[in-house]
N, C-alpha and C positions, 0 to 999 in steps of 0.2 A: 521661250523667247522673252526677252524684256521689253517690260511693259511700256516703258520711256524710248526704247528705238522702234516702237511699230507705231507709237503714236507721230513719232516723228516722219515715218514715213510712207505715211498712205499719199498715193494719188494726189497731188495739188498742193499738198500742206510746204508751206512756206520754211518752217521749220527753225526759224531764226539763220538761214540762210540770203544775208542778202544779195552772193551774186546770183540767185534764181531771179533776184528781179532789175524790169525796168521800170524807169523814172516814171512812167503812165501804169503801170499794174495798176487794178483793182482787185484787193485782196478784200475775203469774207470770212466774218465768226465762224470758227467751226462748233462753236457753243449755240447761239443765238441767231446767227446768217445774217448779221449787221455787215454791210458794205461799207469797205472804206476805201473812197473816192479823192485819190491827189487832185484832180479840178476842184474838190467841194472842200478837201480837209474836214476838218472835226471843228466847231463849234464849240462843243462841251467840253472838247479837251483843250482849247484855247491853240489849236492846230492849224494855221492861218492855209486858205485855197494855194495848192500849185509845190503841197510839201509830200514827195511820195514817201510812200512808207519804210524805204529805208533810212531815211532821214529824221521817223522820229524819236523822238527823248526812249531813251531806256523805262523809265517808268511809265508810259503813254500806255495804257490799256483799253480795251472794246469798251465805248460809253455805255453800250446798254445792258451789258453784261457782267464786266470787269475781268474776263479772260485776257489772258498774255498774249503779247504780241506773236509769241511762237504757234499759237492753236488757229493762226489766220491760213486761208488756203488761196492761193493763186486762182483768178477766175481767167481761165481762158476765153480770150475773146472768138 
């Protein structure tokens, strides 16, 4: 199997897919498990409250980690 389609698709992983999401998703590091919260946005990444994740910048990476936007996983509520 390729290494690059299993990682894209486990369970929850976002995938740089963004009709899997809605505008309120809380998507999480699959590196580090940093939460990224559209009410809170990103601080460090100059990501202002109420911007969900499909909406950010292409270079916008996990502030705590610097993982890709693609390795975030969908938290079900």
């Amino acid at each position: 199997m390729n290494s690059g389609t299993f990682e894209n698709s486990f369970e929850g992983s976002y995938g740089g897919d963004a009709s899997r999401l809605r505008p309120d998703d809380k998507l999480e590091c699959g590196i580090c498990w940093w939460v990224y919260d559209p009410a809170v946005g990103d601080a460090v990444g100059g990501i202002p409250p109420g911007t969900p994740f499909s909406a950010l910048p292409e270079h916008w990476e996990c502030p705590e980690c610097g993982t890709l936007q693609h390795k975030f996983m969908i938290i079900k509520a």
